[in-house]
SEGU-448731 format. One record per residue (C-alpha): residue number from 1; residue in one letter; x, y, z. Coordinates in pm, 1 decimal, always signed. Each point is the difference from the previous one (the first is absolute). Example, Ala and Ser with C-alpha at 12.3 -4.5 7.8 and 13.67 -1.06 7.14 Angstrom:
2
<atom num="1" residu="A" c1="+1230.0" c2="-450.0" c3="+780.0"/>
<atom num="2" residu="S" c1="+137.0" c2="+344.0" c3="-66.0"/>
# end
This chain:
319
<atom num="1" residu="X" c1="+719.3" c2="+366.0" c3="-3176.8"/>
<atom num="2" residu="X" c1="+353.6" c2="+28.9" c3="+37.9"/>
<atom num="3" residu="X" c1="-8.3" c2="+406.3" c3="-53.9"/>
<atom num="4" residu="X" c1="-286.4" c2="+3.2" c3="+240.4"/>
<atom num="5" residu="X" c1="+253.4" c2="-224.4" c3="+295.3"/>
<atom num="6" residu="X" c1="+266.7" c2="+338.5" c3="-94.4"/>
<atom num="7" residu="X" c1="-217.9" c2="+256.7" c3="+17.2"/>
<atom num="8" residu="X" c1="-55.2" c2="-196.3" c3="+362.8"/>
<atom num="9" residu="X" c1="+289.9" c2="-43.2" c3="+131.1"/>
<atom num="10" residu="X" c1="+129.4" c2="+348.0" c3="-110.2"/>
<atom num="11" residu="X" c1="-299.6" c2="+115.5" c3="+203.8"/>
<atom num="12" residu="X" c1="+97.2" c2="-183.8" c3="+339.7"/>
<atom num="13" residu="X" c1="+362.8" c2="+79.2" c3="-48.6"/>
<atom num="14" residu="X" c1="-98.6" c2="+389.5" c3="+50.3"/>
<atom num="15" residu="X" c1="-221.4" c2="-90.5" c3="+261.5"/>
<atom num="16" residu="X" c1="+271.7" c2="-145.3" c3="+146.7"/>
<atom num="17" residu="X" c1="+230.5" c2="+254.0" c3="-37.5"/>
<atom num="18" residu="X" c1="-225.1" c2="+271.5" c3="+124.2"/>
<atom num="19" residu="X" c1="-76.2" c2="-199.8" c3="+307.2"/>
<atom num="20" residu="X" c1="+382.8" c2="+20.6" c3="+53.5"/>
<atom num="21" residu="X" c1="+9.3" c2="+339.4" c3="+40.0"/>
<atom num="22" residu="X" c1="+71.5" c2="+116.7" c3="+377.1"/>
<atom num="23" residu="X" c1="-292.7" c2="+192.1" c3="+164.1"/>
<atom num="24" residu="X" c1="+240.3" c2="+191.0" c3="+133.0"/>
<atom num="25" residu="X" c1="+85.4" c2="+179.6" c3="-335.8"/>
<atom num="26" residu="X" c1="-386.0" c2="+65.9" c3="-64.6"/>
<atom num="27" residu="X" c1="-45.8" c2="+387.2" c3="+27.9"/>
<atom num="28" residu="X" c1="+337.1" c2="+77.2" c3="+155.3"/>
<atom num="29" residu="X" c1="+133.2" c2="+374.9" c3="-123.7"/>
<atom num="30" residu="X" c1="+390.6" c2="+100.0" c3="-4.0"/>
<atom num="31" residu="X" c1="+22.7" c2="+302.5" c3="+276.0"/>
<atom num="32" residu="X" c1="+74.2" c2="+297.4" c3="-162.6"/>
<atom num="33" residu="X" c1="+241.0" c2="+116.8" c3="+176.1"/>
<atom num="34" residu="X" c1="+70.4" c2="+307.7" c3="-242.8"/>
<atom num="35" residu="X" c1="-332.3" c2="+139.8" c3="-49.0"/>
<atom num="36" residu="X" c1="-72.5" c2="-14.6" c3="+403.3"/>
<atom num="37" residu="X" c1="+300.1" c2="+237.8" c3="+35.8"/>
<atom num="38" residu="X" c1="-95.0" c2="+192.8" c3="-257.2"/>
<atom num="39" residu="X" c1="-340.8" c2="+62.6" c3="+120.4"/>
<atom num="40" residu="X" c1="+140.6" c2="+89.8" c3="+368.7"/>
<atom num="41" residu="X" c1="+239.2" c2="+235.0" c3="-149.4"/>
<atom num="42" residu="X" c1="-316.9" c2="+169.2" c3="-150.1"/>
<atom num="43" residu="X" c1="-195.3" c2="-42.8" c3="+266.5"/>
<atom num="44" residu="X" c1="+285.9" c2="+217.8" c3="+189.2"/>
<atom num="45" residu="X" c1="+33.8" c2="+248.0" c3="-210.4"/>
<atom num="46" residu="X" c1="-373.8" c2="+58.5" c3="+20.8"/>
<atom num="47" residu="X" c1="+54.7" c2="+34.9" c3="+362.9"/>
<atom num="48" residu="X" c1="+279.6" c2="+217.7" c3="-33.1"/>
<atom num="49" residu="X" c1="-145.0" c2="+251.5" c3="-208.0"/>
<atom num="50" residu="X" c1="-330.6" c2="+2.0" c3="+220.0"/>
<atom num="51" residu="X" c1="+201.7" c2="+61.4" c3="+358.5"/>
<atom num="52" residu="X" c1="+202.3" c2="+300.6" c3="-191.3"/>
<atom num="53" residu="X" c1="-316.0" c2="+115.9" c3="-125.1"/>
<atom num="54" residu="X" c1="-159.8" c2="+10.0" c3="+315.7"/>
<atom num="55" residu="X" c1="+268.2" c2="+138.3" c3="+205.6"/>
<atom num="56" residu="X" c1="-5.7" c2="+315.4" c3="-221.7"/>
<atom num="57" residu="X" c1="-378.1" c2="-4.8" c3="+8.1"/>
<atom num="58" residu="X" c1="-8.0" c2="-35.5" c3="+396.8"/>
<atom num="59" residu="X" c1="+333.5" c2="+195.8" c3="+27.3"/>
<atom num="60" residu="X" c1="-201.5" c2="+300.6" c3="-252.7"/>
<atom num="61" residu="X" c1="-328.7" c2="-28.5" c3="+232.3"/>
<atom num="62" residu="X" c1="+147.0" c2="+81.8" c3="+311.9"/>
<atom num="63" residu="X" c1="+189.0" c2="+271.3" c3="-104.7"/>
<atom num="64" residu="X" c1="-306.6" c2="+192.6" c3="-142.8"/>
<atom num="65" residu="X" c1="-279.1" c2="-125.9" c3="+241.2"/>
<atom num="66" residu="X" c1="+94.2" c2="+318.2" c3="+279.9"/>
<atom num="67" residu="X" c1="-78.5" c2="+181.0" c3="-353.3"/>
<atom num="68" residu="X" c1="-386.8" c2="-144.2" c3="+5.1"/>
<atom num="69" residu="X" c1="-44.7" c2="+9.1" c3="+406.0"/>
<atom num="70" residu="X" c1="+44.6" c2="+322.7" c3="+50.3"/>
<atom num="71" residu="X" c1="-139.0" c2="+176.4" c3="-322.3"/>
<atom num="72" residu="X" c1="-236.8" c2="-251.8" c3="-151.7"/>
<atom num="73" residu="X" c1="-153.5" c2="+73.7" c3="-269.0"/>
<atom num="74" residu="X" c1="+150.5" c2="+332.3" c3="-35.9"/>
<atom num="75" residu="X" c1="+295.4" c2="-111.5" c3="-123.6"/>
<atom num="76" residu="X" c1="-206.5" c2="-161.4" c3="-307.8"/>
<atom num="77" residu="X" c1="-183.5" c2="+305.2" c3="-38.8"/>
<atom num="78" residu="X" c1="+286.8" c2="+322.8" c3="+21.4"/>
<atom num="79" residu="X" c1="+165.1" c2="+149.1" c3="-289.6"/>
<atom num="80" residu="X" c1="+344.8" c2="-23.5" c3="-20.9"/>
<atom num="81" residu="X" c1="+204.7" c2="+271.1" c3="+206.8"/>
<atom num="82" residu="X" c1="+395.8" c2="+41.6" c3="+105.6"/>
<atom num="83" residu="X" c1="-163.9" c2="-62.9" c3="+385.1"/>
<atom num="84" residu="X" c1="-7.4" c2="-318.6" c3="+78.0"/>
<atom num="85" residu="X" c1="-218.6" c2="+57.1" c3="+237.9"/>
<atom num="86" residu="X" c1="-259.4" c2="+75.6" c3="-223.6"/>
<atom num="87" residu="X" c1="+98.1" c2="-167.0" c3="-346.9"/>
<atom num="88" residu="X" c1="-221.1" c2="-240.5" c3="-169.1"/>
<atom num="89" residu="X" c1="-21.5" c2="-251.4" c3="-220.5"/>
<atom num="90" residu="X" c1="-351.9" c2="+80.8" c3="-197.3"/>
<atom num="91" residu="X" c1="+169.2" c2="+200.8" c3="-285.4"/>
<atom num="92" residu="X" c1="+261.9" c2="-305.9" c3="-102.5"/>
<atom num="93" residu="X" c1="-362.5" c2="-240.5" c3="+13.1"/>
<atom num="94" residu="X" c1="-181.2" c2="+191.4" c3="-184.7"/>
<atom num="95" residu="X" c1="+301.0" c2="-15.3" c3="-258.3"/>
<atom num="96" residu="X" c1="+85.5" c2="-340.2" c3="+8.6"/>
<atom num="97" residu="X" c1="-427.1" c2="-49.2" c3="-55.2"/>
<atom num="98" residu="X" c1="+13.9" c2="+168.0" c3="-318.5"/>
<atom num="99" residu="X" c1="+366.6" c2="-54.7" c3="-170.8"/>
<atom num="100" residu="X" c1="-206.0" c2="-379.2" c3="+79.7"/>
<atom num="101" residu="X" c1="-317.4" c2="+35.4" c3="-196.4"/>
<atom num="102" residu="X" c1="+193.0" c2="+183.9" c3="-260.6"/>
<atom num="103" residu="X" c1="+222.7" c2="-309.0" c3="-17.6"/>
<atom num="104" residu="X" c1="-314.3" c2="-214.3" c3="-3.1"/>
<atom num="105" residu="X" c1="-202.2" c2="+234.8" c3="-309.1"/>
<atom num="106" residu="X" c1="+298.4" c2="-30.0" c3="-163.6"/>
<atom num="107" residu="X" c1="+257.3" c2="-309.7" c3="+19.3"/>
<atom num="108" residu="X" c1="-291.8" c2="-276.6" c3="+75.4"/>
<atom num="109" residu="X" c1="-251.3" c2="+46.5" c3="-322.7"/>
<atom num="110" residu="X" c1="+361.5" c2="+36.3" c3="-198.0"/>
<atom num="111" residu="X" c1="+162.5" c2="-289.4" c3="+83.2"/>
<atom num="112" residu="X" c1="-306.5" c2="-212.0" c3="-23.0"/>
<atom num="113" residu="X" c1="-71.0" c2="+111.4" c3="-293.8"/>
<atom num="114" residu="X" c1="+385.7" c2="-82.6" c3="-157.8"/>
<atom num="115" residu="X" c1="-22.5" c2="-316.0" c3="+180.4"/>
<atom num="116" residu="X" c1="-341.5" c2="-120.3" c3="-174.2"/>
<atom num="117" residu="X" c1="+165.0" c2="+93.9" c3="-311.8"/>
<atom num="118" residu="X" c1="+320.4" c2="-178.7" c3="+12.6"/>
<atom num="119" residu="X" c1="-159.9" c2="-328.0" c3="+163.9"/>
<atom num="120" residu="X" c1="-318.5" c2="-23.1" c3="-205.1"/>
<atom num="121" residu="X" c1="+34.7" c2="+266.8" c3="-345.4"/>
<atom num="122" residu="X" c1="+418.3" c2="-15.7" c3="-111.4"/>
<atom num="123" residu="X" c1="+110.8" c2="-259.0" c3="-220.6"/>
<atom num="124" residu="X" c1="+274.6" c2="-196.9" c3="+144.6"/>
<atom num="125" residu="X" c1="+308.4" c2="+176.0" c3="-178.3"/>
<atom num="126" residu="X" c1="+323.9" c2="+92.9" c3="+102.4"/>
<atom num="127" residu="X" c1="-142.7" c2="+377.7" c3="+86.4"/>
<atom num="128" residu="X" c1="-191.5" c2="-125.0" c3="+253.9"/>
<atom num="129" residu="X" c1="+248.1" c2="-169.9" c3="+165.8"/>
<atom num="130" residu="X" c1="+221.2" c2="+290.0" c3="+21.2"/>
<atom num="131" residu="X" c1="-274.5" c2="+141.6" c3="+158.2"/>
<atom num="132" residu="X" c1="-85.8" c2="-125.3" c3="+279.3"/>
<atom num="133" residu="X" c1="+406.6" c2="-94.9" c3="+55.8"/>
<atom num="134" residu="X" c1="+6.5" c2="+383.9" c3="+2.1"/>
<atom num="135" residu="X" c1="-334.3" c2="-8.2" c3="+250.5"/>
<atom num="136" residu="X" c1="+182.8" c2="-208.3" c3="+238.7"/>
<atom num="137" residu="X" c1="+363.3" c2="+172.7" c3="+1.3"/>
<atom num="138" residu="X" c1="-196.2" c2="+345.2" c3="+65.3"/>
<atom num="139" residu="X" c1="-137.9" c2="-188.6" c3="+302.7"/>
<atom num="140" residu="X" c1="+309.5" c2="-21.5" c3="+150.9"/>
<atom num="141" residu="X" c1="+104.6" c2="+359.6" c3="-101.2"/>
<atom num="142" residu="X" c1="+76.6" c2="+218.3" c3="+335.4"/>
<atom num="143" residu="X" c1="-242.6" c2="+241.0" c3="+71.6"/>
<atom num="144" residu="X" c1="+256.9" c2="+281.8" c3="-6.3"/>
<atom num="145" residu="X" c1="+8.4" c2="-29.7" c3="-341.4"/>
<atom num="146" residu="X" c1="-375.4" c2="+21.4" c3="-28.9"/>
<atom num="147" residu="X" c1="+29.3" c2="+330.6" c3="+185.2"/>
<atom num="148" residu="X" c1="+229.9" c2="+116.6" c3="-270.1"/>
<atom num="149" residu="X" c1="-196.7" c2="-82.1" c3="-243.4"/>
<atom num="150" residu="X" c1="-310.2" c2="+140.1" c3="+113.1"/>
<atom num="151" residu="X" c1="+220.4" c2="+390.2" c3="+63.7"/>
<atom num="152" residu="X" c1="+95.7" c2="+14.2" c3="-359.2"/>
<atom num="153" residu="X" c1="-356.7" c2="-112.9" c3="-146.4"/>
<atom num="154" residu="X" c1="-278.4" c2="+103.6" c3="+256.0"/>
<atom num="155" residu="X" c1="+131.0" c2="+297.5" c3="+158.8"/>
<atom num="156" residu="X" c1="+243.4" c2="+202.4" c3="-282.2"/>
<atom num="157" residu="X" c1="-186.5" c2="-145.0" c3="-347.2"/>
<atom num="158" residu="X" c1="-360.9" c2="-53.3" c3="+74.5"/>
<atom num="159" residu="X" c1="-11.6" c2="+325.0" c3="+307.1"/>
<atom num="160" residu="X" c1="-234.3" c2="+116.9" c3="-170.9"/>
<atom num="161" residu="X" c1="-253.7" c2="-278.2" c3="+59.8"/>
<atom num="162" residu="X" c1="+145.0" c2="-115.1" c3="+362.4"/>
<atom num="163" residu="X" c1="+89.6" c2="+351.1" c3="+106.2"/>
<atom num="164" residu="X" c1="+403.3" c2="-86.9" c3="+42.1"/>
<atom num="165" residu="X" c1="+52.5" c2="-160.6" c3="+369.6"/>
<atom num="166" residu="X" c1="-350.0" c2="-93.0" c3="+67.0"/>
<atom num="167" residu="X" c1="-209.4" c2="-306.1" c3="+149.2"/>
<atom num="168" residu="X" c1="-107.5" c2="-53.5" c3="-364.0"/>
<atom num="169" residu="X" c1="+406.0" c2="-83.9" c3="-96.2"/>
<atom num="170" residu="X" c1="+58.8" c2="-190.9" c3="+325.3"/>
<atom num="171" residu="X" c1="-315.9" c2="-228.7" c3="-100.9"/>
<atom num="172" residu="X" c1="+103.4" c2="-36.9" c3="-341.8"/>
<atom num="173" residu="X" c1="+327.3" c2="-70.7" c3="+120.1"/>
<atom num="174" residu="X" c1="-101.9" c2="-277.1" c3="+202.6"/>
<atom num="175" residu="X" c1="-268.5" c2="-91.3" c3="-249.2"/>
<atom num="176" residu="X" c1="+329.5" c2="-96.0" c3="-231.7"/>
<atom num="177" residu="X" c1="+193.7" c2="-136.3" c3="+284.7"/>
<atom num="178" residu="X" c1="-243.6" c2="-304.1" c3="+86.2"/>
<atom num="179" residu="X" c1="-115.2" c2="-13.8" c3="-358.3"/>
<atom num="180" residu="X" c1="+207.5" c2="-343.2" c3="-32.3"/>
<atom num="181" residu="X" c1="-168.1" c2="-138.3" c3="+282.6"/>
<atom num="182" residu="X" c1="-290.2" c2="+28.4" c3="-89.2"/>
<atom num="183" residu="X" c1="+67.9" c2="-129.2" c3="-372.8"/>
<atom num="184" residu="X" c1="+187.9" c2="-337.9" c3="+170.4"/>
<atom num="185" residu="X" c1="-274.1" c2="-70.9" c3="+227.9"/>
<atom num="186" residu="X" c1="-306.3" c2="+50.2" c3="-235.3"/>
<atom num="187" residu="X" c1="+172.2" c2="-197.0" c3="-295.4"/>
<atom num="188" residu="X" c1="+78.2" c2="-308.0" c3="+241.6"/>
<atom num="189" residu="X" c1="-324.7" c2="+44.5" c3="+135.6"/>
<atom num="190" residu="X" c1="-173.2" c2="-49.9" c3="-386.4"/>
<atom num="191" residu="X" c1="+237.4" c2="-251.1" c3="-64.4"/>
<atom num="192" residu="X" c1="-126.3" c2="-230.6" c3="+296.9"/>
<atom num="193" residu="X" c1="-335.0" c2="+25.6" c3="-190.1"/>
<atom num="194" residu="X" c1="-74.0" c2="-331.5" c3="-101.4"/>
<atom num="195" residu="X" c1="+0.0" c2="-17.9" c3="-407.4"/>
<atom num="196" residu="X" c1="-308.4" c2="-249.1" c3="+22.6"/>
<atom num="197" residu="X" c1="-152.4" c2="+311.4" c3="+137.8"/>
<atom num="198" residu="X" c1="+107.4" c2="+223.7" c3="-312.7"/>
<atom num="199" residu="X" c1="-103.5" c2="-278.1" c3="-266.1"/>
<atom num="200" residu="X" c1="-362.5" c2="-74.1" c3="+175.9"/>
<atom num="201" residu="X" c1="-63.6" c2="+330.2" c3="-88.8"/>
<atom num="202" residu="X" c1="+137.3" c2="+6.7" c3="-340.3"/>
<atom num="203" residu="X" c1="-175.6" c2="-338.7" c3="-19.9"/>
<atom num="204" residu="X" c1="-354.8" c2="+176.5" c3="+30.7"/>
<atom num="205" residu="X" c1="+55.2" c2="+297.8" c3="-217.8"/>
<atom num="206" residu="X" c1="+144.0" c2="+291.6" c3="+228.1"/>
<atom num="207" residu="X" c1="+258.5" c2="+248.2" c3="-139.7"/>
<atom num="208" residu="X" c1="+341.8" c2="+16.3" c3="+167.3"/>
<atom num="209" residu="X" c1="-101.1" c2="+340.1" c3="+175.6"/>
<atom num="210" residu="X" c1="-311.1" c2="-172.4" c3="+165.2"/>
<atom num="211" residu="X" c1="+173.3" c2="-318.2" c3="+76.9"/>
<atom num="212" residu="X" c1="+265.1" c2="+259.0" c3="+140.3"/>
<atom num="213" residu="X" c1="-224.5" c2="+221.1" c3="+190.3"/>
<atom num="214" residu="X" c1="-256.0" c2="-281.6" c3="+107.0"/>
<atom num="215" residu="X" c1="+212.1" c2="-332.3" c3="+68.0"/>
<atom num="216" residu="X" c1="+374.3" c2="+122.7" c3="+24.5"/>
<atom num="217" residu="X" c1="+11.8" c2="+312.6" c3="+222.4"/>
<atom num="218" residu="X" c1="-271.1" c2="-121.9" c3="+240.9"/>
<atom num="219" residu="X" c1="+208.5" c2="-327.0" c3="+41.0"/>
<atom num="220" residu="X" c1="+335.3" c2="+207.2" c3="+25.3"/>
<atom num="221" residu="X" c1="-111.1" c2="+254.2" c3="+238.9"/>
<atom num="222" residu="X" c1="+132.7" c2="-110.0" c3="+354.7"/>
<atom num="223" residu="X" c1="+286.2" c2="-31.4" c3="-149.3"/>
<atom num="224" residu="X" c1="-7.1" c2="+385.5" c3="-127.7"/>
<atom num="225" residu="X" c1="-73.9" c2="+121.6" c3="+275.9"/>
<atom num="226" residu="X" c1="+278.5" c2="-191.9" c3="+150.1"/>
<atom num="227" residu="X" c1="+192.5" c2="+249.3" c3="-169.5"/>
<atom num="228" residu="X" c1="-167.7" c2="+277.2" c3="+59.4"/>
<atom num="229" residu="X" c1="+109.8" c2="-45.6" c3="+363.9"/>
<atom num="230" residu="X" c1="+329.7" c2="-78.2" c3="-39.2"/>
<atom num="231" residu="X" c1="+30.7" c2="+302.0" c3="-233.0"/>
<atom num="232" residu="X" c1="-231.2" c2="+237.6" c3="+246.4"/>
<atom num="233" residu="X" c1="+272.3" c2="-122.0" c3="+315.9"/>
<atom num="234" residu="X" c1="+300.3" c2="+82.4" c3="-183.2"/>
<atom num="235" residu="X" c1="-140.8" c2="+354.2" c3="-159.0"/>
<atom num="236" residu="X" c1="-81.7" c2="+106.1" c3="+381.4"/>
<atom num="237" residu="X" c1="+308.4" c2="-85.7" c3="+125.8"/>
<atom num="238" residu="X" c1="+234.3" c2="+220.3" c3="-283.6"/>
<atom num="239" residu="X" c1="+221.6" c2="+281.8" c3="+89.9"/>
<atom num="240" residu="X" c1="+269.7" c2="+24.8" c3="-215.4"/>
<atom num="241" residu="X" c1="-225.3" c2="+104.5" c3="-333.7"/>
<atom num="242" residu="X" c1="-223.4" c2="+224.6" c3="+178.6"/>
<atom num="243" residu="X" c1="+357.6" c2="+235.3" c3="+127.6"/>
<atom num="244" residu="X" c1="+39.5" c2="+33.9" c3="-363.9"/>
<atom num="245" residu="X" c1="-318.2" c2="+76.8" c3="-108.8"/>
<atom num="246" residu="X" c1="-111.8" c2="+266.2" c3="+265.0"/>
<atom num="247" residu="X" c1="-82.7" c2="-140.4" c3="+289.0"/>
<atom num="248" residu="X" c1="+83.5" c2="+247.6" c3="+341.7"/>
<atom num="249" residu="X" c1="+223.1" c2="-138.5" c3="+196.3"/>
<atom num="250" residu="X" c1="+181.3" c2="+286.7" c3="+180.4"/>
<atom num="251" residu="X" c1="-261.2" c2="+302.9" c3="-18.6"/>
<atom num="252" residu="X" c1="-360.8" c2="-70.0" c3="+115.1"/>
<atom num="253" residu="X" c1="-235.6" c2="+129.8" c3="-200.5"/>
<atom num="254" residu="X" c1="-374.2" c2="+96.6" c3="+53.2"/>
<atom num="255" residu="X" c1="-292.6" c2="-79.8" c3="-259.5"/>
<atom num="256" residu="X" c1="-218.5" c2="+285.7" c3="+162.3"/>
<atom num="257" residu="X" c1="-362.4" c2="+21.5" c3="-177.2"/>
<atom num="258" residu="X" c1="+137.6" c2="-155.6" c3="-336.4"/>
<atom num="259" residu="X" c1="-235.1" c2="-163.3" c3="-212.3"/>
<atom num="260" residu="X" c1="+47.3" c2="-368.9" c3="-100.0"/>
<atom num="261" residu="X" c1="+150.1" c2="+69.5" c3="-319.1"/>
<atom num="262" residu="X" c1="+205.1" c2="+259.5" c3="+105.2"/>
<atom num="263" residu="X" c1="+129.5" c2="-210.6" c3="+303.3"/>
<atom num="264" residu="X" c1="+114.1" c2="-276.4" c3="-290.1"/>
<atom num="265" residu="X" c1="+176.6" c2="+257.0" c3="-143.4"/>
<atom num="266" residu="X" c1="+157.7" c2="+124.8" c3="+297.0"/>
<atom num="267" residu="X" c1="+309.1" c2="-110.3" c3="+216.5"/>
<atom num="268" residu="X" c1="-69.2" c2="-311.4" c3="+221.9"/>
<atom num="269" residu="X" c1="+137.6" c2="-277.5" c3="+252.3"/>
<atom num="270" residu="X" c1="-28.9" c2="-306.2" c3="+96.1"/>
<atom num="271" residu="X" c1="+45.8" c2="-239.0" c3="+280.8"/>
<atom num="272" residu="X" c1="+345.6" c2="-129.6" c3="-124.2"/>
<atom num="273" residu="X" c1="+130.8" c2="+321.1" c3="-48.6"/>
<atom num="274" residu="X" c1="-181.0" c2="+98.6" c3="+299.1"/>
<atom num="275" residu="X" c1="+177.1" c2="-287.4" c3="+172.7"/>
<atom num="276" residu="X" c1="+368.9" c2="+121.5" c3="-159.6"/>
<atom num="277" residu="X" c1="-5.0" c2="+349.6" c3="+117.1"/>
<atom num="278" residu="X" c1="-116.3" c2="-57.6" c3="+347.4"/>
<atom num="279" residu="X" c1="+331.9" c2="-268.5" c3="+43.9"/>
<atom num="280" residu="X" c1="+215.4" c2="+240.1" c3="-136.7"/>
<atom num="281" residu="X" c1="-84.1" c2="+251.1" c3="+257.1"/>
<atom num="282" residu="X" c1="+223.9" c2="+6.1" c3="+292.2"/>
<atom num="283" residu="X" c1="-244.2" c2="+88.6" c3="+308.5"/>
<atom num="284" residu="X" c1="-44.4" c2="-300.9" c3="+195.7"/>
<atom num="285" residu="X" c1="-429.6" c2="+64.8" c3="-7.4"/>
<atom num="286" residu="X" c1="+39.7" c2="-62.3" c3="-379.0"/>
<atom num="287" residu="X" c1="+103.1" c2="-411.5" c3="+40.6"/>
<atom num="288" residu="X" c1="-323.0" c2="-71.8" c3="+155.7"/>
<atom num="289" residu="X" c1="-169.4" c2="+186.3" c3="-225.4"/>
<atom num="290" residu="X" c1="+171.0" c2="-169.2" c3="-305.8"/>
<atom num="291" residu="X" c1="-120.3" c2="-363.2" c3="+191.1"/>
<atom num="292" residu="X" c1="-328.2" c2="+114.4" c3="+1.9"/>
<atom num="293" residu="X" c1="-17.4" c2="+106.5" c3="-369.0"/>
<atom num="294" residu="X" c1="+109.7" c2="-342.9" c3="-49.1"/>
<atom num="295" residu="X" c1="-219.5" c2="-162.1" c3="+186.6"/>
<atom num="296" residu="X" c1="-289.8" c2="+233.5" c3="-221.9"/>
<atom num="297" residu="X" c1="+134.6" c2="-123.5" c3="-312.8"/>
<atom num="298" residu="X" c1="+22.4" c2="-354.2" c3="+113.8"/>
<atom num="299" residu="X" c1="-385.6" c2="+15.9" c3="+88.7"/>
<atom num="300" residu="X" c1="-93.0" c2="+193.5" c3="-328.2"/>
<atom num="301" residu="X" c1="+149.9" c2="-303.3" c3="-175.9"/>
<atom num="302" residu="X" c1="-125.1" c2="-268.5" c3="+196.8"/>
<atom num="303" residu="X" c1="-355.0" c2="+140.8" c3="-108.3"/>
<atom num="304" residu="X" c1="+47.5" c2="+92.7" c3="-323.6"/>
<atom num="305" residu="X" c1="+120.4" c2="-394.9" c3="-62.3"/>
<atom num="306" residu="X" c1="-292.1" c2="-102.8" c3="+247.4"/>
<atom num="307" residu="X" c1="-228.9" c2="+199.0" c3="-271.0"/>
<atom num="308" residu="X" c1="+165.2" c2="-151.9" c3="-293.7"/>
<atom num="309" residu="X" c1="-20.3" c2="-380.9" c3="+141.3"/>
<atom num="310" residu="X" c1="-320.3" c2="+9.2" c3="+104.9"/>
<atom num="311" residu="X" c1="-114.0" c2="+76.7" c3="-367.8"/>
<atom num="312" residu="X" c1="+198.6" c2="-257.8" c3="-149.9"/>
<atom num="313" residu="X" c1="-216.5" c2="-220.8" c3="+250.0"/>
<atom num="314" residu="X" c1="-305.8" c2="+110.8" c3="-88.9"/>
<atom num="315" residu="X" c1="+138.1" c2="-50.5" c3="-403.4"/>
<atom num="316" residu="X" c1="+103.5" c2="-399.5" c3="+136.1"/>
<atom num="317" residu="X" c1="-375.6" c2="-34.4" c3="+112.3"/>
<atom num="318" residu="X" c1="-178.7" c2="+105.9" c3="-300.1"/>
<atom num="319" residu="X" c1="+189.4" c2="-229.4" c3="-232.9"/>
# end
């Protein structure tokens, strides 16, 4: 009796103290007064960087847009020439197209294929670590260095394969160059994957390589081919390897009736190098015509990452 009087009066003396509570203190939230400013500052930066961005864009557009009203689609069709008149952009397209599926054949199956490994098939050791700390410095490398590399291996030791300064060693060169991208993205892609995902599978039987190829990659594919168009946009856009590895810049050069094969082994441009020679030339014709092959490349890479999104969102509806 007595412990059941405590047990009540303990009761109505937290009733009592919870009833003293203000309402006023119900719900209320300290401002914070840090994080607001910190979210405007990034909010401003973001702003920043977009009015720069399209200021050059805007600034790029309607310096090359006489370019496209008076020759139209000749200037996407012509072969390059010293007249500016009659100089084109088609031979630095059709170069940037195929150093690009060259990168793709070879730098997207690789990397995937070192990123499944490391993720889902290497043991945990110190190796692997030093791996992929090794991945992500050569990320950051510059792509000078790339070009250096890819002079000394694909054009003077394996000539005979590539045929010295070819499209061949500029592909390969690039191949190497976004290699690391490609590797980062795909691995933090599988990653993501839950592991309830991995042990179902297990759980019913399946070998790693068919929970890989059946539960993992499927699941981890947007996110691949996220990478595959952040690696496509920055392989486009190179200059400084491709100088090194063959790529005209000063003499224009003519594929005549070449074959295919033979035009892989051949000399070649592109549209940055196409866009570097025609600003270095000192008629005044020339700066329009440099705006315009800007403009071309912009476009090319605008689609090719149009192409590349759009299958990751067909990959995000199947799954």
């Amino acid at each position: 009796m007595i412990r059941r009087t405590k047990t009540a009066s303990m009761t109505a003396t937290k009733t009592e103290t919870a009833t003293e509570i203000p309402d006023h203190h119900i719900g209320r939230r300290k401002l914070d007064i840090a994080g607001i400013v910190f979210q405007l500052a990034l909010v401003a930066s973001l702003l920043a960087c977009f009015a720069f961005l399209m200021v050059l864009i805007v600034d790029v557009v309607k310096d090359g847009a006489p370019v496209f009203a008076e020759r139209g689609t000749d200037f996407l069709t012509s072969d390059l020439s010293r007249d500016p008149a009659q100089t084109g952009v088609w031979q630095g397209i059709k170069g940037s197209i195929m150093l690009a599926m060259i990168t793709l054949i070879v730098a997207i199956p690789l990397g995937v294929a070192c990123a499944v490994y490391l993720e889902e098939y290497a043991p945990a050791t110190r190796l692997t670590r030093f791996i992929n700390l090794n991945i992500r410095n050569l990320a950051g490398v510059p792509s000078v260095v790339y070009g250096i590399l890819g002079l000394v291996i694909f054009v003077q030791w394996f000539e005979g394969f590539t045929g010295g300064r070819s499209v061949i060693a500029g592909g390969l060169t690039l191949s190497v160059l976004v290699l690391p991208i490609v590797v980062i993205t795909s691995a933090e892609a599988i990653r993501a994957v839950p592991q309830s995902l991995r042990e179902a599978g297990f759980g019913v039987g399946a070998t790693r390589w068919d929970v890989t190829r059946r539960l993992v990659l499927p699941d981890a594919s947007p996110g691949i081919l996220t990478g595959l168009i952040l690696s496509l946009s920055r392989a486009i856009g190179e200059t400084a390897p491709l100088l090194l590895v063959g790529a005209v810049a000063s003499n224009f050069f003519t594929s005549g009736n070449a074959g295919y094969l033979e035009q892989l082994h051949g000399t070649y441009t592109a549209l940055p190098v196409t866009v570097l020679t025609w600003a270095r030339q000192p008629q005044a014709e020339f700066r329009e015509l440099t705006s315009a092959a800007i403009v071309v490349l912009l476009g090319i890479t605008l689609l090719a990452n149009l192409a590349a999104i759009l299958l990751r969102n067909r990959y995000q509806k199947k799954r």
